[in-house]
C-alpha positions in Angstrom: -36.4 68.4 75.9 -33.1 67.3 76.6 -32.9 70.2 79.5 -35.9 68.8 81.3 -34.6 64.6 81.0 -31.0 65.5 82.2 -32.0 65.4 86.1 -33.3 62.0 84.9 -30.8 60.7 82.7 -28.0 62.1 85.4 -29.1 59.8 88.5 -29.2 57.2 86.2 -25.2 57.7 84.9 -24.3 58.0 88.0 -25.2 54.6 88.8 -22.5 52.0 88.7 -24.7 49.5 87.1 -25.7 51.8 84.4 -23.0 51.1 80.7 -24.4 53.6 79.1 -27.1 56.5 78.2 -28.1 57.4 74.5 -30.9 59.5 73.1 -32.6 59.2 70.6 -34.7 62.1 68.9 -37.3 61.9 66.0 -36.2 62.8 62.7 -38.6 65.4 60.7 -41.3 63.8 59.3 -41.9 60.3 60.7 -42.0 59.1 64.1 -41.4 55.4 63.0 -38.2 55.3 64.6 -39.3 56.8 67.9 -42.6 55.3 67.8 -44.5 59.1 67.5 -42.3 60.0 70.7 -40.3 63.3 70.2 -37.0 61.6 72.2 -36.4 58.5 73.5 -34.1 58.3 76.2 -32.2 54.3 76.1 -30.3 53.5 79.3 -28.0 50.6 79.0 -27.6 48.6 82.3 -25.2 45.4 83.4 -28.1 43.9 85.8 -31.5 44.3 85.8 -34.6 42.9 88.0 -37.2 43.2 84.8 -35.3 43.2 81.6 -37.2 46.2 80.3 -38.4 49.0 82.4 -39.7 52.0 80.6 -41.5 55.4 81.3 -43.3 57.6 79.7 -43.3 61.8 80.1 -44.8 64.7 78.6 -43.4 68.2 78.5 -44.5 71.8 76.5 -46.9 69.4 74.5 -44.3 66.9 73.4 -43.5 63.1 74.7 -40.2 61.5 75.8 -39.8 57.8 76.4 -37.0 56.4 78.2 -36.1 52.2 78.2 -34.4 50.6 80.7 -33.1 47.4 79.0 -30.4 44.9 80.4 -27.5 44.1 78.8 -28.6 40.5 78.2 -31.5 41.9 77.0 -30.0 44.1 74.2 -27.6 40.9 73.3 -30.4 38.8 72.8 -32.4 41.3 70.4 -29.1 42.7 68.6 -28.6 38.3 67.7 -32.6 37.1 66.7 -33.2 40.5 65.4 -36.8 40.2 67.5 -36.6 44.4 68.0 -35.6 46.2 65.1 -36.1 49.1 66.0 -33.1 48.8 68.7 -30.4 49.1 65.5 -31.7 52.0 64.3 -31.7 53.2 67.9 -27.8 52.8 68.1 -27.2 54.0 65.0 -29.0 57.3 65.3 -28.5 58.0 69.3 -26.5 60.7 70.6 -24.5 59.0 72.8 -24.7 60.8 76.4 -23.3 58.6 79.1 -20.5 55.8 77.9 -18.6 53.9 80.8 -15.7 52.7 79.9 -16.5 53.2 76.2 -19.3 50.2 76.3 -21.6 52.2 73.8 -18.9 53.2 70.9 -17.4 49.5 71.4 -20.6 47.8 70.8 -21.5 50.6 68.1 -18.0 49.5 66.0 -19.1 46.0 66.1 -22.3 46.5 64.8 -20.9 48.6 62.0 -18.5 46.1 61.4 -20.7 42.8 62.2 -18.4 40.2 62.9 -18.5 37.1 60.8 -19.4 35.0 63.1 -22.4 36.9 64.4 -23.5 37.1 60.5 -23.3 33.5 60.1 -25.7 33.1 63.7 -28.2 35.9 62.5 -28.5 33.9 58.5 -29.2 31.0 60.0 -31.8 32.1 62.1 -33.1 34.0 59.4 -32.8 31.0 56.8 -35.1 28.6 59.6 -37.5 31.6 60.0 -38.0 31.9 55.7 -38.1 27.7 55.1 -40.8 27.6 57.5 -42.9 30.5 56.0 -42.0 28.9 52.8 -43.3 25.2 53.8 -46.3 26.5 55.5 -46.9 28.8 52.8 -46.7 26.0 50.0 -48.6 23.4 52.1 -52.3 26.2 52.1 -51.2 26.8 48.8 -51.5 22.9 47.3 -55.0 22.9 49.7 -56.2 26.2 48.4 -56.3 28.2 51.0 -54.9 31.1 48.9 -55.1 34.0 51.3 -53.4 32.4 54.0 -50.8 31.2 51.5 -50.2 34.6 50.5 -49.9 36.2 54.1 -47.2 33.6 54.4 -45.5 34.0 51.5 -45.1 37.8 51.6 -43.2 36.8 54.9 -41.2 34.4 53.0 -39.8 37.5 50.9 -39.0 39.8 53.7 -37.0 36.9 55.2 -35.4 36.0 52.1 -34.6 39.8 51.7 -33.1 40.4 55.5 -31.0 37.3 54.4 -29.5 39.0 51.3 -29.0 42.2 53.3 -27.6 40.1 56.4 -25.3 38.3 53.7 -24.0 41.9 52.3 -22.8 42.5 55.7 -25.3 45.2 56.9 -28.2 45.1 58.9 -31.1 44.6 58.0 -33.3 48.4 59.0 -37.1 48.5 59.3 -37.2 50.0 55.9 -36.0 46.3 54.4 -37.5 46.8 51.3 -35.4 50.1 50.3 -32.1 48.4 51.3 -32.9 45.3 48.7 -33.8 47.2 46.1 -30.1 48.5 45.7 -28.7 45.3 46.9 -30.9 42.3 45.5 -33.2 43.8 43.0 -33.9 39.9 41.9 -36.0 40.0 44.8 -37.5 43.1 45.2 -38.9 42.6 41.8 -40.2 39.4 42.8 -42.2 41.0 46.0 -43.0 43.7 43.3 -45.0 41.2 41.3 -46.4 39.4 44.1 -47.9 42.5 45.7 -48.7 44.6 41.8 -49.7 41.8 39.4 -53.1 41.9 38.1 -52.9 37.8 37.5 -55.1 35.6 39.9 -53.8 35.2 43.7 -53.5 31.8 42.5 -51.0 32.7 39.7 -49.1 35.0 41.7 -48.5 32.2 44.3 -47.9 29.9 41.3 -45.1 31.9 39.8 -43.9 32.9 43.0 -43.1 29.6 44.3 -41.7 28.2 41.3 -39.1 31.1 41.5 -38.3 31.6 45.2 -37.3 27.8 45.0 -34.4 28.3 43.1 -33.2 31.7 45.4 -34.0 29.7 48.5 -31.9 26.6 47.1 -28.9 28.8 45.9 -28.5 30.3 49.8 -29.2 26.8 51.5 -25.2 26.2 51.8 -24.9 29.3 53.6 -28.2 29.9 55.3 -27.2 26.1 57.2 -23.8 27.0 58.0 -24.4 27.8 61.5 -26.3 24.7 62.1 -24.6 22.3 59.8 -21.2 23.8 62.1 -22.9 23.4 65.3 -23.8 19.8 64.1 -20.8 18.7 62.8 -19.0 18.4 66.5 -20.8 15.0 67.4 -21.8 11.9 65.2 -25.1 12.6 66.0 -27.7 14.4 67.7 -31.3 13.7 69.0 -34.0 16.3 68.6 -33.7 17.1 72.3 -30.2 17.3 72.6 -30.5 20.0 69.9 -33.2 22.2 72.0 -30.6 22.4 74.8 -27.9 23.4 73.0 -27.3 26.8 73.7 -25.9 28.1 69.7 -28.7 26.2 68.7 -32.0 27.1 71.0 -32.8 30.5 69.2 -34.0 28.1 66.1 -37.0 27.3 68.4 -39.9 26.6 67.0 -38.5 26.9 63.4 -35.8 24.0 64.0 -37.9 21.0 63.2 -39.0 22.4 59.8 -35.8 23.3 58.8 -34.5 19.8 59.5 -37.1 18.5 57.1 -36.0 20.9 54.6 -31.9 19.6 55.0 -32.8 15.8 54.9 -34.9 16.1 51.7 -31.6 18.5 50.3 -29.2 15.9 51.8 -27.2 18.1 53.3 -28.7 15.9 56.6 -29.2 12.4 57.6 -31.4 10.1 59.8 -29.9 8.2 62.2 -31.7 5.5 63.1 -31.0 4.4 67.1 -32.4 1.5 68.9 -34.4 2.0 71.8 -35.7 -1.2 74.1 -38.9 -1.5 72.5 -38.8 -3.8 69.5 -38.8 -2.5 66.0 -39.0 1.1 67.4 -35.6 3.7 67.0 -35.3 6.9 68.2 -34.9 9.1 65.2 -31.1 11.3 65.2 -29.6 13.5 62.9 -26.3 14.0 61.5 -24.7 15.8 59.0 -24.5 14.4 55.7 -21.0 12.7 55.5 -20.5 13.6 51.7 -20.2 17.3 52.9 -17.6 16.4 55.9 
């Protein structure tokens, strides 16, 4: 297969805009990786018009894939963790085409995740699992127990992508083997969640009373990003957060983990007048006990 994608692969190295060219082929046995293709062909460029371009081809009964992703594009997956498969991608690749070493450059730092970048990806992942967790616990307390359950079981894979993230490794799609070795506290809490032959409603019971406690025992260090990011002004309002650029990959999740902070004090309100009498624009700050 490689034989037949090289014409294709070539024109594309050959380009000045192209960093690199990796392939990708599927391992015996499962095509989760590769998506049920037999290769997939990942070309790395500096600029792109779309972000991601891809093709399909078939050949002697067998399917190739090739992605055409921007570098902007790959940064932005490789830091909110939105494509998984893209690590497991770089890790397995052959890599064909490297200009000026971009590939085994970006390879090394993934292998050797940077602090920083860890402390980015736990908070994002620490936002994501408080509001499964608060949203999960509010259907609960109205009885609406499947619904709680769908959100707890996401909950646990964010709580376990944060223990893996805080081990220094990446989280890979199979999350679940990697937190077994790692965090078996855990495992054997999705174990129970998923096996028990107790009522949904005593599943959920249980389950909350003892994700609390891992949930409060990573809150220092699931909030470290944010609480850094804070920490550089007296105060922020809501909307001066959103533009932030460290802090607009929280999204949607930022508001609820806010909540979360004030009622653990690690936060503050901020009470600011506005010119309407008796009404304050609401701010935040970080709580100046932890300063």
């Amino acid at each position: 297969m490689e034989d037949i994608l090289r014409p294709i692969y070539q024109e594309r190295a050959s380009q000045l805009n192209t960093l690199g060219v990796l392939l990708v082929e599927k391992k015996e046995k499962t095509t989760l990786t590769t998506d049920s293709f037999d290769v997939v062909l990942l070309i790395i460029v500096k600029e792109a018009e779309n972000p991601v371009f891809i093709k399909h081809y078939t050949y002697d009964q067998k399917k190739a894939a090739m992605h055409v992703i921007s570098e902007a594009q790959l940064e932005e997956w490789l830091l909110l963790g939105t494509n998984r498969k893209i690590f497991e991608w770089l890790h397995h690749a052959r890599i064909i085409f490297d200009r000026n070493e971009y590939v085994a450059k970006l390879k090394t730092e993934l292998e050797e995740f940077p602090f920083h970048g860890r402390k980015i990806k736990m908070g994002l992942e620490f936002a994501k699992l408080i509001r499964r967790y608060v949203d999960g616990k509010t259907l609960f307390e109205n009885k609406q127990f499947l619904d709680a359950y769908n959100h707890v079981v996401h909950s646990l894979h964010h709580l376990a992508r944060l223990a893996v993230i805080e081990n220094g490794l990446h989280p890979e799609l199979t999350v679940w083997r990697q937190i077994k070795q790692i965090e078996p506290e855990i495992y054997k809490l999705y174990e129970e969640l998923v096996n028990s032959e107790e009522t949904l409603e005593q599943r959920l019971e249980l389950l909350f009373l003892a994700s609390e406690f891992l949930i409060h025992s990573r809150t220092e260090m699931g909030s470290a990003h944010l609480i850094k990011v804070l920490s550089s002004k007296e105060y922020w309002m809501y909307n001066e957060m959103l533009n932030e650029e460290e802090l607009r990959p929280y999204s949607v999740d930022l508001p609820v983990l806010l909540e979360y902070l004030i009622e653990k004090h690690v936060l503050e309100v901020v009470n600011v007048e506005t010119k309407g009498q008796g009404v304050y624009h609401r701010c935040y700050r970080v709580n100046k006990k932890l300063s």
